[in-house]
DSSP file (Angstrom, degrees, kcal/mol; ACC not computed):
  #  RESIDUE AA STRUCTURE BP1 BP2  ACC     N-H-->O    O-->H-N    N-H-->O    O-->H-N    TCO  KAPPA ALPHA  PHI   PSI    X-CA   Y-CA   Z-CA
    1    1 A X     >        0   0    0      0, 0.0     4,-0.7     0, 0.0     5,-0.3   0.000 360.0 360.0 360.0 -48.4   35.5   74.8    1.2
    2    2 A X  H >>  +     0   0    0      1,-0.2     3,-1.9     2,-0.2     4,-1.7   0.976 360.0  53.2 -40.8 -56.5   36.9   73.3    4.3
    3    3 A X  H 3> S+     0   0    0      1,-0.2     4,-1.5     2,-0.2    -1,-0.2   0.708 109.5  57.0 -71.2 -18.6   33.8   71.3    5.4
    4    4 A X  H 34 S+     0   0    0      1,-0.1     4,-0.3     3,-0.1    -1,-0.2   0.591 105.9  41.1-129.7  48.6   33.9   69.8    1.9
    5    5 A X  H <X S+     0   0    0     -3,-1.9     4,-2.3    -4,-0.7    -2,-0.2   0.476 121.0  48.0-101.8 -14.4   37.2   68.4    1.7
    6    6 A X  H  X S+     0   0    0     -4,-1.7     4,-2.1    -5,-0.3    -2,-0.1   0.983 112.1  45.1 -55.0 -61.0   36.6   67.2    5.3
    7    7 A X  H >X S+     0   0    0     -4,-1.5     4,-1.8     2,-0.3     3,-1.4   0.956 113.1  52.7 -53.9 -71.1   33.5   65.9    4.5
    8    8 A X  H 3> S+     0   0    0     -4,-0.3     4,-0.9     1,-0.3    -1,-0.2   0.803 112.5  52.9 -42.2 -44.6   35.4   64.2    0.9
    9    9 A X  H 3X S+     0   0    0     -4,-2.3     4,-0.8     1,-0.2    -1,-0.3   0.644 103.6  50.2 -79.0 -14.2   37.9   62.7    3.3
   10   10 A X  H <X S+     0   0    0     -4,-2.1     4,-1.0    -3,-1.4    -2,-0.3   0.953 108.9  49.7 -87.8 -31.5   35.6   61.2    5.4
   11   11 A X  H  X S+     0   0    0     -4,-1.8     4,-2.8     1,-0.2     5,-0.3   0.746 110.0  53.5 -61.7 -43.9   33.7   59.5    2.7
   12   12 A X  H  X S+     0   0    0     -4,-0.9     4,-1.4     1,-0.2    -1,-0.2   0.863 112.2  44.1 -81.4 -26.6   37.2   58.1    1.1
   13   13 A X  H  X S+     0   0    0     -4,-0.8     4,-2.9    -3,-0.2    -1,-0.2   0.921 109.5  55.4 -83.4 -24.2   38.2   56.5    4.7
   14   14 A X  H  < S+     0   0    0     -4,-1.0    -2,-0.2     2,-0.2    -3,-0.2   0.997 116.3  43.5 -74.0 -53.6   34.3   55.0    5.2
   15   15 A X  H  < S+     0   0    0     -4,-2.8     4,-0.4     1,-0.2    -2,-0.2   0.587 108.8  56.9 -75.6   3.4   35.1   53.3    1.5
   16   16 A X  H  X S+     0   0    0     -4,-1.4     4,-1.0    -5,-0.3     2,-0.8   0.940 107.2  42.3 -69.8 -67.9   38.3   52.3    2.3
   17   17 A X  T  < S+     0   0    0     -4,-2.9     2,-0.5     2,-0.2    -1,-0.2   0.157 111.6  55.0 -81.0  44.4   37.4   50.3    5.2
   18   18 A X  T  4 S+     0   0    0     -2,-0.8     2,-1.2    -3,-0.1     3,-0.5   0.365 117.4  44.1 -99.8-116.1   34.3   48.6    3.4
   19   19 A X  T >4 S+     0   0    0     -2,-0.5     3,-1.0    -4,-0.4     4,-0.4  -0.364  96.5  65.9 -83.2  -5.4   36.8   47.8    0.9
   20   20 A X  G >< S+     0   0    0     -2,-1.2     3,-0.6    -4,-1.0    -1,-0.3   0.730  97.7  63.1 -69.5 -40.3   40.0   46.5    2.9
   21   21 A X  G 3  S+     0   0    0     -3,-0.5    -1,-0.2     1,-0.2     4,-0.1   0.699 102.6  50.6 -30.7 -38.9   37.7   43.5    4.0
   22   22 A X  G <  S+     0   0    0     -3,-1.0     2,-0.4     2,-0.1    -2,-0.2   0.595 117.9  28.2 -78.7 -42.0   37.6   42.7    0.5
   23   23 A X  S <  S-     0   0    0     -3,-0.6    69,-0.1    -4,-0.4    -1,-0.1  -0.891 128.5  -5.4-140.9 138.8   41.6   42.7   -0.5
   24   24 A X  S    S+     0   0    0     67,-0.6     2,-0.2    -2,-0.4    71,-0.2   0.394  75.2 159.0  49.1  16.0   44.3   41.9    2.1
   25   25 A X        -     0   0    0     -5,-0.2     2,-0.3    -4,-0.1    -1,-0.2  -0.425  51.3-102.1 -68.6 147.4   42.4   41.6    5.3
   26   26 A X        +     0   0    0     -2,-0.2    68,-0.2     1,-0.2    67,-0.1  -0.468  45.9 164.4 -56.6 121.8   44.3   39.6    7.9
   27   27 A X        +     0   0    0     66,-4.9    12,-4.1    -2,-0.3     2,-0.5   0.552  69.1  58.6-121.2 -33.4   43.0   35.8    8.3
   28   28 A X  B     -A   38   0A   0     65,-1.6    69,-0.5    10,-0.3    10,-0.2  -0.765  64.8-168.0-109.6 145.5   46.3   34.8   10.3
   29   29 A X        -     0   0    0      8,-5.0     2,-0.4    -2,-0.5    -2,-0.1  -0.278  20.4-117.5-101.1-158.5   47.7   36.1   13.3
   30   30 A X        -     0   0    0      6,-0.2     6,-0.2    -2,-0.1     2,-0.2  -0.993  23.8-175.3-120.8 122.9   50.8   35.6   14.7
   31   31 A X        -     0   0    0      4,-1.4     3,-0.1    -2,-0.4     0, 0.0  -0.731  33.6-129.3-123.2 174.9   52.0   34.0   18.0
   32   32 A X  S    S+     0   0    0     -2,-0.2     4,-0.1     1,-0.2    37,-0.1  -0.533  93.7  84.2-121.2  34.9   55.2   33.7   19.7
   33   33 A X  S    S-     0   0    0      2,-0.3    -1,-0.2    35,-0.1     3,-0.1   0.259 112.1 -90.9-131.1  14.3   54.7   29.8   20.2
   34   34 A X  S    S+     0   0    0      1,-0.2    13,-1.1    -3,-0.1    14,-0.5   0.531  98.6  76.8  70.5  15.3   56.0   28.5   16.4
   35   35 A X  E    S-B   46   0B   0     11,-0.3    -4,-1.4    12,-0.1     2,-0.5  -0.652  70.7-131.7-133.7-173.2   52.6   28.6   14.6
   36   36 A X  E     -B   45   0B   0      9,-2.0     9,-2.5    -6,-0.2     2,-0.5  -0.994  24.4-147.0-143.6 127.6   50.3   31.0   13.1
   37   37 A X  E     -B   44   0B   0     -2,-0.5    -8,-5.0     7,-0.2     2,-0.2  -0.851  20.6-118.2-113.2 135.3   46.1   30.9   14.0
   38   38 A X  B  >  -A   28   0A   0      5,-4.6     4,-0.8    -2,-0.5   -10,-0.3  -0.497  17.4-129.9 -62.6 147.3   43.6   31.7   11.8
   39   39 A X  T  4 S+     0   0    0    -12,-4.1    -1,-0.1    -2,-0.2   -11,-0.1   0.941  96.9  24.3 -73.7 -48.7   41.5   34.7   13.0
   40   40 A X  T  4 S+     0   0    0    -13,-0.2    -1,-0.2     1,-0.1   -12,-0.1   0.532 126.6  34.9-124.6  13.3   38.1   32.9   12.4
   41   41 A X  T  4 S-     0   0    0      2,-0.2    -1,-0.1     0, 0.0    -2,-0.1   0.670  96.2-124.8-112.3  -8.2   38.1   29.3   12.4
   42   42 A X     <  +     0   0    0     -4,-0.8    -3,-0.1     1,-0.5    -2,-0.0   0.117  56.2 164.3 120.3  -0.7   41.1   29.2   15.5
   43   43 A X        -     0   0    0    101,-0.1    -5,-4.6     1,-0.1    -1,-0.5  -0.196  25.6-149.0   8.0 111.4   43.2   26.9   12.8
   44   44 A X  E     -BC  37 143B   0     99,-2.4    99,-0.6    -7,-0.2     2,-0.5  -0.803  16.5-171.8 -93.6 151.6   46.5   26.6   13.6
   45   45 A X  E     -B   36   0B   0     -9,-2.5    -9,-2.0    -2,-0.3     2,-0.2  -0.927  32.0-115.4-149.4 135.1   49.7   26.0   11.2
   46   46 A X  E     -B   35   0B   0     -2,-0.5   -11,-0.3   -11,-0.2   -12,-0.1  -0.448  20.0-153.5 -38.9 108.0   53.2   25.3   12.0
   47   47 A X  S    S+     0   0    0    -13,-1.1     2,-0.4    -2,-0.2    53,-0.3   0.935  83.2  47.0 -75.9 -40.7   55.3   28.5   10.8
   48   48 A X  S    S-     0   0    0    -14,-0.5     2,-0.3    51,-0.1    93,-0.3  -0.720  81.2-152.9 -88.4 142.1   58.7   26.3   10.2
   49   49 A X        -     0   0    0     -2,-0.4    91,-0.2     1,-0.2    -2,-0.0  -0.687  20.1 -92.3-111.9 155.7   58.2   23.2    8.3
   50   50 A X        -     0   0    0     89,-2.0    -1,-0.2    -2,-0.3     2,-0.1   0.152  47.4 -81.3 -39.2 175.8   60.4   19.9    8.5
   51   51 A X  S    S-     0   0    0      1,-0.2    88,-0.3    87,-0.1     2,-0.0  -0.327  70.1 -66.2 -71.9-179.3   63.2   18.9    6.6
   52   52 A X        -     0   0    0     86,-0.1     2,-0.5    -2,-0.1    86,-0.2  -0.448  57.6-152.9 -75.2 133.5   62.5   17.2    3.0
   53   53 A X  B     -D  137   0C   0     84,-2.7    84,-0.5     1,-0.1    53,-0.1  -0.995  18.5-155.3-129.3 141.2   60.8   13.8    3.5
   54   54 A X  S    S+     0   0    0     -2,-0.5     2,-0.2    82,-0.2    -1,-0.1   0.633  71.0  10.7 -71.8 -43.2   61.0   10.9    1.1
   55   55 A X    >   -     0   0    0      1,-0.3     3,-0.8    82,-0.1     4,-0.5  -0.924  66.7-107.0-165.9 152.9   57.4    9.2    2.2
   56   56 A X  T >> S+     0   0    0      1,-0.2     3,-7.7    -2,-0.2     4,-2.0   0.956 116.1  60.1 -18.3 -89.9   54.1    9.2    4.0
   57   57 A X  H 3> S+     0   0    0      1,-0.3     4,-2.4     2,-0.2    -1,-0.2   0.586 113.7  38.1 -40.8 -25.0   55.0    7.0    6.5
   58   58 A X  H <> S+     0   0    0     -3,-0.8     4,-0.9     2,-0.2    -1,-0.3   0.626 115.2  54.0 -91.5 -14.3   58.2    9.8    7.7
   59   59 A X  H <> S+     0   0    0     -3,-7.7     4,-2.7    -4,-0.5    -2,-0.2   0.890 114.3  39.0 -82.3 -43.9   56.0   12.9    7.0
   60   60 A X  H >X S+     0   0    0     -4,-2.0     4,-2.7     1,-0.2     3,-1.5   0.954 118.8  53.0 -42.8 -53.7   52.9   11.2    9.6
   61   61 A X  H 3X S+     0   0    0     -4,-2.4     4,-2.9     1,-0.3    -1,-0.2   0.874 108.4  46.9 -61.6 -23.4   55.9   10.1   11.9
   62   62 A X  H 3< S+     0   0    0     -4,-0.9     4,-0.4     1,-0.3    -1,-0.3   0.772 114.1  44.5 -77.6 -26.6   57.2   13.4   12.0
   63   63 A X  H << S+     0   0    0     -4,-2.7    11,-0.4    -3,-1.5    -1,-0.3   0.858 111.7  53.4 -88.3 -28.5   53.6   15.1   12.7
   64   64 A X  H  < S+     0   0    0     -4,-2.7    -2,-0.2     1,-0.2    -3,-0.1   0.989 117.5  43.3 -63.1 -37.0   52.6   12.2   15.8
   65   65 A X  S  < S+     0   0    0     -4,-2.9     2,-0.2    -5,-0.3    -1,-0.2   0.829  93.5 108.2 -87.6 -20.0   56.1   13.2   17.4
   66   66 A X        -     0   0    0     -4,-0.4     2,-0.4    -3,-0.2     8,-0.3  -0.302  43.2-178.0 -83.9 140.5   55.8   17.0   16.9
   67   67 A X        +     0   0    0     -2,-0.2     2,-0.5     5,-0.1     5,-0.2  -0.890  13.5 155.8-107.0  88.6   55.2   19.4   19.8
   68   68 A X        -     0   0    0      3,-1.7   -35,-0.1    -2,-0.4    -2,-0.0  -0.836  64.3  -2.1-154.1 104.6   54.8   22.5   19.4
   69   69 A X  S    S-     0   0    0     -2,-0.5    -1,-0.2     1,-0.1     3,-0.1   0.625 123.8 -64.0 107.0   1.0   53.2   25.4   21.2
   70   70 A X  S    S+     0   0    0      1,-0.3     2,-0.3   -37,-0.1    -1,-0.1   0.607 117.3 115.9  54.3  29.6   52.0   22.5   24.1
   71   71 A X        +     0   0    0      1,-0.1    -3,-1.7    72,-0.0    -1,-0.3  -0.896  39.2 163.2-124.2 147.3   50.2   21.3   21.6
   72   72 A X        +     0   0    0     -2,-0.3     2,-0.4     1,-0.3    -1,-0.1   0.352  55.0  88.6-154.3  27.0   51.1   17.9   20.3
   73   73 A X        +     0   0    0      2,-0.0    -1,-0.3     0, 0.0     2,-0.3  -0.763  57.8 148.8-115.3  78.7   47.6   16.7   18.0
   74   74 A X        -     0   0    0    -11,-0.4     2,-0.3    -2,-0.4    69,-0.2  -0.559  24.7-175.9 -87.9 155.8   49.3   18.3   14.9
   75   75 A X        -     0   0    0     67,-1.8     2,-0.4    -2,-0.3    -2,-0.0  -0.871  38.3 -86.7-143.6-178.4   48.4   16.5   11.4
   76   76 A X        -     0   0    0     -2,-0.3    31,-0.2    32,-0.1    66,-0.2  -0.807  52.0-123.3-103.1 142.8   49.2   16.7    8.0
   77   77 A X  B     -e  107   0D   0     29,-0.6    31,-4.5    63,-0.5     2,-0.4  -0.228  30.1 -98.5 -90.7 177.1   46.7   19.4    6.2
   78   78 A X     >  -     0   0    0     29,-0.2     4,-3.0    30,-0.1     5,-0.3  -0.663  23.2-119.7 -87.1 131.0   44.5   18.5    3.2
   79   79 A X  H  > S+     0   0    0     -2,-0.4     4,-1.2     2,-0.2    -1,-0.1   0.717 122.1  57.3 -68.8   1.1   45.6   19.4    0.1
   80   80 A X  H  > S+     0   0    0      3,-0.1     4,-1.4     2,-0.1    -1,-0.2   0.960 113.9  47.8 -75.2 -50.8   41.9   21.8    0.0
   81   81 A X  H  > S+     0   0    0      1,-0.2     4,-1.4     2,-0.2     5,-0.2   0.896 106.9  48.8 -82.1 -44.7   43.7   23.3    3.3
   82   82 A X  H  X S+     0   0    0     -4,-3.0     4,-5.7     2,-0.2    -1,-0.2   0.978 114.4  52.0 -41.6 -53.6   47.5   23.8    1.7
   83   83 A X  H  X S+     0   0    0     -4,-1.2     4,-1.6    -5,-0.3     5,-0.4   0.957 108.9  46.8 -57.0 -39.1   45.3   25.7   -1.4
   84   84 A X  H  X S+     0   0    0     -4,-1.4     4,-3.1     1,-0.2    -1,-0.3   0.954 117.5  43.0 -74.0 -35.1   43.4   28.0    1.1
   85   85 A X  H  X S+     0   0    0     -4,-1.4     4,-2.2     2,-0.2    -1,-0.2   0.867 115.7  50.7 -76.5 -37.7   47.1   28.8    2.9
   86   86 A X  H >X S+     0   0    0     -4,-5.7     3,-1.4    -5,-0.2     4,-1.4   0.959 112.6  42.2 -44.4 -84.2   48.3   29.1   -0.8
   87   87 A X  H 3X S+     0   0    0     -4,-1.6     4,-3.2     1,-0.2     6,-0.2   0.856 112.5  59.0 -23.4 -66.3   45.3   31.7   -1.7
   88   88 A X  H 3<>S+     0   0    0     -4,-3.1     5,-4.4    -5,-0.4    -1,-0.2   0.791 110.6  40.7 -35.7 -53.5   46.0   33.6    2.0
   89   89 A X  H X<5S+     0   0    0     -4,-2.2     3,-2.2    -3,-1.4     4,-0.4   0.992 118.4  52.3 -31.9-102.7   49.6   34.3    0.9
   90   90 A X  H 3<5S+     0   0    0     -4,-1.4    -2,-0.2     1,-0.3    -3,-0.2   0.524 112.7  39.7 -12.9 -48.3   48.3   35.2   -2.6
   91   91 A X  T 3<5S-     0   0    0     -4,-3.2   -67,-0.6    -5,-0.2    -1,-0.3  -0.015 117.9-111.3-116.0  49.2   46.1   37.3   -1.8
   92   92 A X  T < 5S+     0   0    0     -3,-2.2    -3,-0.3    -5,-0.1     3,-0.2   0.846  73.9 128.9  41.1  49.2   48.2   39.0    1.1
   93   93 A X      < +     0   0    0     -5,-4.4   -66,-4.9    -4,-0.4   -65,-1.6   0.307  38.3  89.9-116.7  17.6   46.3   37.9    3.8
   94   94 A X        -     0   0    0     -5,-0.2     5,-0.2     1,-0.2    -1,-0.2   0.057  63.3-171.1 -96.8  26.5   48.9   36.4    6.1
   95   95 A X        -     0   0    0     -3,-0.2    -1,-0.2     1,-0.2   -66,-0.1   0.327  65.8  -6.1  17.3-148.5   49.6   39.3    7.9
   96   96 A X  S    S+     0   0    0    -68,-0.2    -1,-0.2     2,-0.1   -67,-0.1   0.743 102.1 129.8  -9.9 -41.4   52.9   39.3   10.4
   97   97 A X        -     0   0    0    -69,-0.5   -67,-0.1     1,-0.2    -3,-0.1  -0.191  50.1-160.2 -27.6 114.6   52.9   35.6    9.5
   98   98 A X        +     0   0    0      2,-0.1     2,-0.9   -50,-0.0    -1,-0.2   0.184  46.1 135.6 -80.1  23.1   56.4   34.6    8.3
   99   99 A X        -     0   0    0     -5,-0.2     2,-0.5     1,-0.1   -51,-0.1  -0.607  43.6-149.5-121.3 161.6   55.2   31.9    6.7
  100  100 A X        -     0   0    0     -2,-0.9    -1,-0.1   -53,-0.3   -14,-0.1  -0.615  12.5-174.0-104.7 119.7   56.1   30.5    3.2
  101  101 A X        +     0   0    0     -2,-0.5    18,-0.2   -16,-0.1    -1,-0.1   0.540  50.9 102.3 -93.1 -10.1   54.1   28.7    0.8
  102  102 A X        +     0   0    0     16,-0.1     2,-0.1   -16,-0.1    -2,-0.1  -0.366  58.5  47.7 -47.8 130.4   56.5   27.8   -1.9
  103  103 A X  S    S-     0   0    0     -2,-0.1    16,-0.2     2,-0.0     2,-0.1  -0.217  94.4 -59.9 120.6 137.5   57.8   24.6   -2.2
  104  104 A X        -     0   0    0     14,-0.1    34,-1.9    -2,-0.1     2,-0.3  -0.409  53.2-174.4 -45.2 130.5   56.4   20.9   -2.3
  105  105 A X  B     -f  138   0E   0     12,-2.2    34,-0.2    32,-0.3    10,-0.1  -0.885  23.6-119.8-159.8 138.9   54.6   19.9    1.2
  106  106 A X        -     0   0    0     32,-1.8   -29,-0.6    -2,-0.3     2,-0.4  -0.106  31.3-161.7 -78.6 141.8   53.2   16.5    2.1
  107  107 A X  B     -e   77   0D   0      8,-2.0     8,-0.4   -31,-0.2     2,-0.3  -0.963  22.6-143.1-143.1 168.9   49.6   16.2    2.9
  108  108 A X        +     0   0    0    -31,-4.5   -30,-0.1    -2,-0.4   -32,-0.1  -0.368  26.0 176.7-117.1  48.4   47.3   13.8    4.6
  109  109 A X    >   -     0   0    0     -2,-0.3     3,-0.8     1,-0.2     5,-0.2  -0.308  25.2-142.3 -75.7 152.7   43.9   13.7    2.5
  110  110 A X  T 3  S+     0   0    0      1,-0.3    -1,-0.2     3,-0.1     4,-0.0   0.796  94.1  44.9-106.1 -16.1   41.6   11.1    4.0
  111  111 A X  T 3  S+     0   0    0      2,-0.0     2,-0.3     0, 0.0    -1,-0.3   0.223 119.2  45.0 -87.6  17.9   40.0    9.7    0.8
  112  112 A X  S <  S-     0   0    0     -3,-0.8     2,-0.4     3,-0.0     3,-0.0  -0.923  98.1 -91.4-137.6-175.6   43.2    9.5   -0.8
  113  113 A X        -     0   0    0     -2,-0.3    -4,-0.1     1,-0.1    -6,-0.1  -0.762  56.0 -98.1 -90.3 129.7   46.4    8.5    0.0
  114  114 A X        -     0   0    0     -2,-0.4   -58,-0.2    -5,-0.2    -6,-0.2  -0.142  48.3-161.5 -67.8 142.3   48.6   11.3    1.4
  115  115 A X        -     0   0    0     -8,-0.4    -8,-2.0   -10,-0.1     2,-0.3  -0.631  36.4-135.3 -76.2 143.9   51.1   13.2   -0.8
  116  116 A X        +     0   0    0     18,-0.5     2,-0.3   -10,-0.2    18,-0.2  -0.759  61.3 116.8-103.0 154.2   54.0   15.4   -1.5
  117  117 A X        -     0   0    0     -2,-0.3   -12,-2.2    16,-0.3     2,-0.4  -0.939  42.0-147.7 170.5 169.8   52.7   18.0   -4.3
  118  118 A X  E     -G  132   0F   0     14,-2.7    14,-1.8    -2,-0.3     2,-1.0  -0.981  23.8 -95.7-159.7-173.0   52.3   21.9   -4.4
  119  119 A X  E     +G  131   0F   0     -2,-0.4    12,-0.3   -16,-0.2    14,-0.1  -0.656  41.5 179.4 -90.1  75.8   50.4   24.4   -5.8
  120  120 A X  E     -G  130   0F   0     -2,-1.0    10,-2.4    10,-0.9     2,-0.3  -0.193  33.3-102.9-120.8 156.3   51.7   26.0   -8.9
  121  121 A X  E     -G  129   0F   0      8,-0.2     8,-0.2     1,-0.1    -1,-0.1  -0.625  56.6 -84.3 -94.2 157.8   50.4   28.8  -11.1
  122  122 A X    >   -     0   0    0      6,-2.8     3,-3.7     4,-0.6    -1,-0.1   0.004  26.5-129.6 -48.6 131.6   48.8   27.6  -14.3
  123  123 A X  T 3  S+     0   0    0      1,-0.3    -1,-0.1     2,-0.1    -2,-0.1   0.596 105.9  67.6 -84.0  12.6   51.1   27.0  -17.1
  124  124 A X  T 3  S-     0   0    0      2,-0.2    -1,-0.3     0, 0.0     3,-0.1   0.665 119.7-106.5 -79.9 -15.7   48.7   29.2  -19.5
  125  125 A X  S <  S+     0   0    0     -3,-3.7     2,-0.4     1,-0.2    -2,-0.1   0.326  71.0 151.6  78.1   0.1   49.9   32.3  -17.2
  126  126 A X        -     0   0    0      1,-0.1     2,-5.5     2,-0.1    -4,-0.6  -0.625  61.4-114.3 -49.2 113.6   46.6   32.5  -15.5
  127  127 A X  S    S+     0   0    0     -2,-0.4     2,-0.4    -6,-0.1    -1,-0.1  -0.016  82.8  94.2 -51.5  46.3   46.1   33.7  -12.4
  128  128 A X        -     0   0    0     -2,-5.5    -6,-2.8     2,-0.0     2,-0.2  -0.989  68.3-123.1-148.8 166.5   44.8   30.2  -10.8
  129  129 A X  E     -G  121   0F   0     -2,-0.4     2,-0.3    -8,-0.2    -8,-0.2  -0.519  20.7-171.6 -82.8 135.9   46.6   27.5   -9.0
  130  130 A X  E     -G  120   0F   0    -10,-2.4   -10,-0.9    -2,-0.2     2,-0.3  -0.876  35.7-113.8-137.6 134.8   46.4   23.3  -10.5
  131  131 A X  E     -G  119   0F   0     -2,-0.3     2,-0.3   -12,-0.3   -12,-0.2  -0.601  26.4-153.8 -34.2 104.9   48.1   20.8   -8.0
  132  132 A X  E     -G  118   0F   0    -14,-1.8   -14,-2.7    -2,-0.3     2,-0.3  -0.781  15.4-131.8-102.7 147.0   51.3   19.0   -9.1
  133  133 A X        -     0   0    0     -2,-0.3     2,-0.3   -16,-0.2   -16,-0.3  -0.953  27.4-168.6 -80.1 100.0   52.0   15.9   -7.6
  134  134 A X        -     0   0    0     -2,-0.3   -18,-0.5     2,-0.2   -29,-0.0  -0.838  28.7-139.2-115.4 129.7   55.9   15.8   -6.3
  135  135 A X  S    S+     0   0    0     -2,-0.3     2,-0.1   -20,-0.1    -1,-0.1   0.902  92.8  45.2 -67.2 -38.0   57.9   12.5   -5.1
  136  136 A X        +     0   0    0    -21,-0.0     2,-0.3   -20,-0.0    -2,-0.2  -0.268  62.3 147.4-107.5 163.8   59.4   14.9   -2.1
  137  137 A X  B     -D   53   0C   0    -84,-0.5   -84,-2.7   -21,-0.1   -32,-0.3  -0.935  35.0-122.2-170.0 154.7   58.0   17.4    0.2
  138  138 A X  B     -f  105   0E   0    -34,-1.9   -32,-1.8    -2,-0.3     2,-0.4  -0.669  34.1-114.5 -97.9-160.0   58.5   19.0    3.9
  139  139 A X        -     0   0    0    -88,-0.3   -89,-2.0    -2,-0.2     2,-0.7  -0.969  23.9-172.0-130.9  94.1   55.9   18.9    6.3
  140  140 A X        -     0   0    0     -2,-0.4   -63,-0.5   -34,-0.3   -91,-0.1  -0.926  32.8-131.8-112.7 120.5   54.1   22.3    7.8
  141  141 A X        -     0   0    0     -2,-0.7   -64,-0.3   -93,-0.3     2,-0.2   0.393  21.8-168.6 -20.4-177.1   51.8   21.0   10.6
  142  142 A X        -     0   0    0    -66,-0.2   -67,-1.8   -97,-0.1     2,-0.3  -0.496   5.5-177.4-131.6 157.0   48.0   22.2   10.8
  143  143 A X  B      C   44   0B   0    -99,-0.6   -99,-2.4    -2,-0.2   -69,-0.1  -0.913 360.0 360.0-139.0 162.1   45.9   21.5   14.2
  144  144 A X              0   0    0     -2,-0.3  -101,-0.1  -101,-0.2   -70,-0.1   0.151 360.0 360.0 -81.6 360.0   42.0   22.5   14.5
């Protein structure tokens, strides 16, 4: 009887961790330098974002000037990159991360002209995301 609740508990901890990969695995880590890196593509993102900016031209100025970590080729993310940060969050994958995806933030897409906007859930109640377009924004960082 022992050997097969042992046996029954080791089976539930081998399908746990196949299935923890699956739901909530960690994609960001956490440093002690003001950003957050992705575990596997070394992606970095600014954990505090700017103050609200008005226009392109003050969100860009505000990423050439920022320094942060020694690091000081920061950009404005993609609005594809905001949705995967969105999704990370969403699907609890931001570990330790403090950081917060809510809220308008300016992006820098390179066939279009850069933007304030955010990701909002669907106004059917459906569990997927559609990209509003916002006159305002701050600014959270990304570097490669």
């Amino acid at each position: 009887m022992k050997q097969q609740r042992l046996i029954g508990g080791m089976v539930v901890l081998v399908v746990l961790s196949l299935v923890q990969p699956l739901y909530g695995a960690v994609r960001l880590q956490e440093t002690t330098q003001g950003f957050c890196q992705e575990v596997n593509s070394g992606k970095m993102w600014q954990v505090e974002t700017s103050r609200r900016v008005r226009s392109l031209v003050e969100a860009q100025a505000y990423v050439d000037e920022l320094n942060l970590g020694g690091y000081n080729d920061w950009r404005l993310p993609t609005v594809g990159e905001l949705f995967e940060l969105t999704m990370m969050s969403d699907l609890h994958e931001t570990g330790r991360c403090q950081i917060q995806v809510k809220g308008n933030f300016w992006s820098g897409d390179k066939d279009l002209e850069g933007r304030a906007g955010a990701w909002e859930l669907d106004d059917n109640c459906d569990p997927e995301r559609q990209y509003v377009p916002k006159q305002v924004g701050v600014v959270r960082a990304v570097r490669n």
